[in-house]
Residue, then its C-alpha position, 0 to 999 in steps of 0.5 A: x286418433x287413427x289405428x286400425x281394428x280387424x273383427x273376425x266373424x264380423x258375419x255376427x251381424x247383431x254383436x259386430x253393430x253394437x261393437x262398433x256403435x260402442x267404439x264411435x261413442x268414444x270421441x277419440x275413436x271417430x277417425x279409425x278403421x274397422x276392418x271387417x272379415x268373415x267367411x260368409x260373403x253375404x254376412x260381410x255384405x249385410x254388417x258393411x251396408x248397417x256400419x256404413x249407414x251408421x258412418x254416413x249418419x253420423x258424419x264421422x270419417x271413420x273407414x270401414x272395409x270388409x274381406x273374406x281374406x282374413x290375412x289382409x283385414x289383419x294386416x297392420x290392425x292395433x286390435x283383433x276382436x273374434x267373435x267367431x262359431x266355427x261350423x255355424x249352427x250346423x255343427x253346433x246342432x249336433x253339440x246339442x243332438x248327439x248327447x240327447x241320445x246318450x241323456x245329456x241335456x243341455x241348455x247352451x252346450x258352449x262351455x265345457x260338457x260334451x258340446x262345449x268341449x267339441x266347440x272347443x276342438x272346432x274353435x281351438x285350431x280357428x284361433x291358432x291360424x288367427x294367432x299366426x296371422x296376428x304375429x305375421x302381419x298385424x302390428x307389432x304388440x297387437x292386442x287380441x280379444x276373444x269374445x268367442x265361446x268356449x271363452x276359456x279354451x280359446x283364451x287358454x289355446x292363444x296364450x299358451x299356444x298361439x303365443x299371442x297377447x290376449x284377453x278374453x272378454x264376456x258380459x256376464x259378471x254385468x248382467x249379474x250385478x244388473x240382477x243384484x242391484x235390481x233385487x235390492x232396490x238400487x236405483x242404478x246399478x252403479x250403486x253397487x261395488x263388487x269383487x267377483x271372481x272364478x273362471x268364465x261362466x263360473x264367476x262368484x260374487x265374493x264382495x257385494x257392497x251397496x252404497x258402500x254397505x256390505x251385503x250378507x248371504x241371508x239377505x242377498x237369498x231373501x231379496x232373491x226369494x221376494x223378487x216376482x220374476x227372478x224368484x222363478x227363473x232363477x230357482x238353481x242358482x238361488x239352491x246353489x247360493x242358498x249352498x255355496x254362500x255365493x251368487x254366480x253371474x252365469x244364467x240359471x240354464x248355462x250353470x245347470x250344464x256345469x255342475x253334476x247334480x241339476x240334470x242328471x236325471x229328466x224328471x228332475x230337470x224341470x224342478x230347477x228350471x222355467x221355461x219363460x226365456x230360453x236362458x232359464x234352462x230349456x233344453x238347446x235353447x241357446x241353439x233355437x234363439x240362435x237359429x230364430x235371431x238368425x232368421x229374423x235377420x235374414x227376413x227383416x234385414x231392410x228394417x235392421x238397415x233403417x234403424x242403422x240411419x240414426x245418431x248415435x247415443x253415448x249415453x246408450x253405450x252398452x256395458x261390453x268391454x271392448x270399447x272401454x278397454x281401447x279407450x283405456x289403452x289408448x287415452x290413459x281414462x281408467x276402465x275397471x272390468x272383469x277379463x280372462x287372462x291366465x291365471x299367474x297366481x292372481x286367485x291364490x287357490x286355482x292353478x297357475x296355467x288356468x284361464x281365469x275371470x277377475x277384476x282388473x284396471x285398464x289404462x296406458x300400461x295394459x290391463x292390471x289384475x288384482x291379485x290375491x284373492x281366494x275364492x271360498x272353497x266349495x267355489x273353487x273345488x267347482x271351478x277346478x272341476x271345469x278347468x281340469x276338463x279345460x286343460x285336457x280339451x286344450x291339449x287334445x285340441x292342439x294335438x289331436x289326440x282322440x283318446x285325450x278328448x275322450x277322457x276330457x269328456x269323461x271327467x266332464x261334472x254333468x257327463x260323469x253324472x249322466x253317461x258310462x265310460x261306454x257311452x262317452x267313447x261311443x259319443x266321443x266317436x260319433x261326434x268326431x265323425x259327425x263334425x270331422x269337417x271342421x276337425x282337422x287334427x282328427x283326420x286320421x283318427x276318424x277311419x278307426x272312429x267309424x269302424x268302432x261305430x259300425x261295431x258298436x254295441x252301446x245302446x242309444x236314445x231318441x230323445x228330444x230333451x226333458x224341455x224342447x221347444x220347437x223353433x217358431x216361424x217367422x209369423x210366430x215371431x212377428x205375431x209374438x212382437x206385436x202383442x208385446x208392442x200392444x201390452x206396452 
């Protein structure tokens, strides 16, 4: 088979590698191009010379291009991935500092909450110029797939804005079925069959069936409880499980930052949280693993370039859904997988327009949901807290409206729980002028933005976070490897 796929924000050098290594595992794929596009010359440098090195390795005629034009990568591609940070770790240091000063603590900050939403603004006007060019120039029924954070905004913004067929598509239902297979002793994860549903980063565990036998709450929370490690990183999403009768995929950090009742108060925070990996609830902890993997590529990038010169593995195929969704449309091989689409009454109890996380099969006729489900109430009044604050930061995004933004930030669970209708306008404020570079539907509102600002009243913080760690060097780094290395 020969088509073309174009990677947007190919510069995410770790993530485009593994894409594309999934891709040559599917035998029909080995003749393709890949066209690579990213803002960053020097990223697109680094990604082409890896792909290229795995290419020459493995003798496959595959064509792999790179271009900081992004209208000339799309240009005729089947299938557009995105897996784009607009304004880079920059901006998304203000998504995590600007709220501190108003008591917002947040793990990971790309979702929803006061740095997910101005993600969100950032993301939203990106993806409508992709959708524009993919409706230009790419070929006709282009498949667009999302990979970018806030998942849902961005999905939401291509389908009902953009115009575009697309999906989106992330990893966590998986890592969650990981966990759960793992805890009950399965000896694969693939004994373990599964309806989970919700919306991104909010998916519950609704059926969990193992080799075939239906798995209860009370022994899902003791297998939890028992298990040495997940036991402690773990502690909030087993209370809400313990609560809610259902496990969610997202990580003990990430779903601390979607409900109002885990940080709102610092002396509470470190109850539900461990500081083992940054994924289990520190404060900006996504930000400080992005900005050391950032950095250790930039240092080790002559050992990242080594490794590429390897055969490649089907058997380590990784369990993203890209790949398995091109092979599926393109060979008619069923793919069964959870994806972000609009919601279209696929689960009976949230609405229509939203953005939804589902099962769904994959073969020559596109991607199939199944529909009917009805997720239990507590899940769905949770979800439905998300999507309201979703749909008004969509709609601000496109139209730029200020006071819009503010309210979708207000009615935000762990922003409501924390700050004062004052405090949100001013930080609202305060982040728009910071960000305005990359906010272009705002231009005109930042002068008045800045006005307010320097008349302000409302008293703010320095404040670091309830669980900050610094970012380690790269000597750090090193030394911390070694040891693991010398402990395994």
């Amino acid at each position: 088979m020969s088509f073309k796929i174009a990677i947007i924000g190919a510069g995410s050098v770790g993530f485009t590698k593994k894409l594309f290594t999934d891709l040559l595992c599917v035998p029909e794929f080995r003749d393709i191009e890949v066209a690579l596009t990213d803002i960053s010359q020097h990223n697109l440098d680094m990604i082409k010379a890896i792909l290229e090195k795995i290419v020459e390795a493995n003798g496959f005629p595959v064509k792999v291009t790179a271009d900081t034009n992004r209208r000339r990568a799309l240009e005729g591609a089947k299938y557009i991935i995105s897996c784009v940070r607009v304004g880079g770790l920059e901006a998304y240091a203000d998504d995590i500092r600007i709220p501190l000063k108003y008591g917002i603590d947040q793990c990971v900050g790309d979702t929803i909450c006061a740095g997910g939403i101005l993600y969100g603004q950032r993301n939203i006007p990106v993806i409508l110029d992709f959708c524009k060019d993919i409706r230009e120039v790419a070929a006709p029924g282009a498949k667009f797939l999302n990979y970018a954070n806030p998942m849902a905004m961005n999905t939401w913004a291509a389908v009902e804005y953009g115009k575009v067929d697309t999906v989106g598509l992330c990893h966590g239902v998986q890592h969650g079925a990981e966990q759960i297979a793992e805890i009950l002793g399965a000896k694969s994860p693939s004994e373990l069959d599964y309806i989970c549903s919700g919306i991104n980063h909010q998916t519950w565990f609704i059926d969990l069936r193992l080799n075939g036998r239906k798995i209860e709450k009370d022994e899902l929370i003791a297998a939890f409880e028992a298990h040495p490690v997940f036991s402690q990183q773990e502690k909030l999403r087993i209370d809400v499980l313990k609560r809610f009768g259902v496990y969610s995929t997202e990580s003990n950090g990430h779903l601390s930052e979607y409900l109002p009742w885990y940080r709102k108060r610092p002396e509470e925070i470190a109850r539900w949280i461990d500081m083992s990996d940054w994924i289990h609830g520190e404060t900006g902890g996504y930000l400080r693993h992005s900005t050391e993997t950032r950095n250790w590529f930039e240092t080790e990038f002559p050992q990242f370039l080594a490794s590429a010169a390897k055969p490649i593995d089907p058997a380590k195929r990784s369990n993203e859904h890209a790949s398995h969704i091109l092979e599926a449309l393109e060979t008619g091989r069923v793919y069964r997988g959870h994806f972000n689409v609009k919601n279209n009454g696929v689960i009976s109890n949230l609405p229509a327009d939203a953005i939804i996380e589902s099962p769904g099969f994959v073969d020559r006729f596109g991607i199939n949901m199944v529909s009917g489900i009805t997720l239990p109430e507590a899940c769905a009044a949770t979800c439905m807290a998300s999507i309201n604050v979703q749909r008004m930061s969509v709609h601000a995004a496109v139209s730029g409206d200020i006071d819009l933004l503010k309210l979708a930030v207000l009615h935000d669970p762990l922003v409501g729980a924390v700050a004062t209708p004052e405090e949100v306008w001013q930080m609202v404020d305060e982040m728009v002028v910071a960000q305005a570079r990359w906010l272009p539907q705002y231009a005109d509102a930042v002068p008045a933005a800045k006005e307010r600002l320097a008349k302000s009243t409302v008293k703010t913080r320095d404040w670091a976070g309830a669980a900050r760690r610094n970012v380690r060097s790269i000597e750090e780094l090193r030394a911390e490897k070694s040891a693991v290395k010398k402990a395994v």
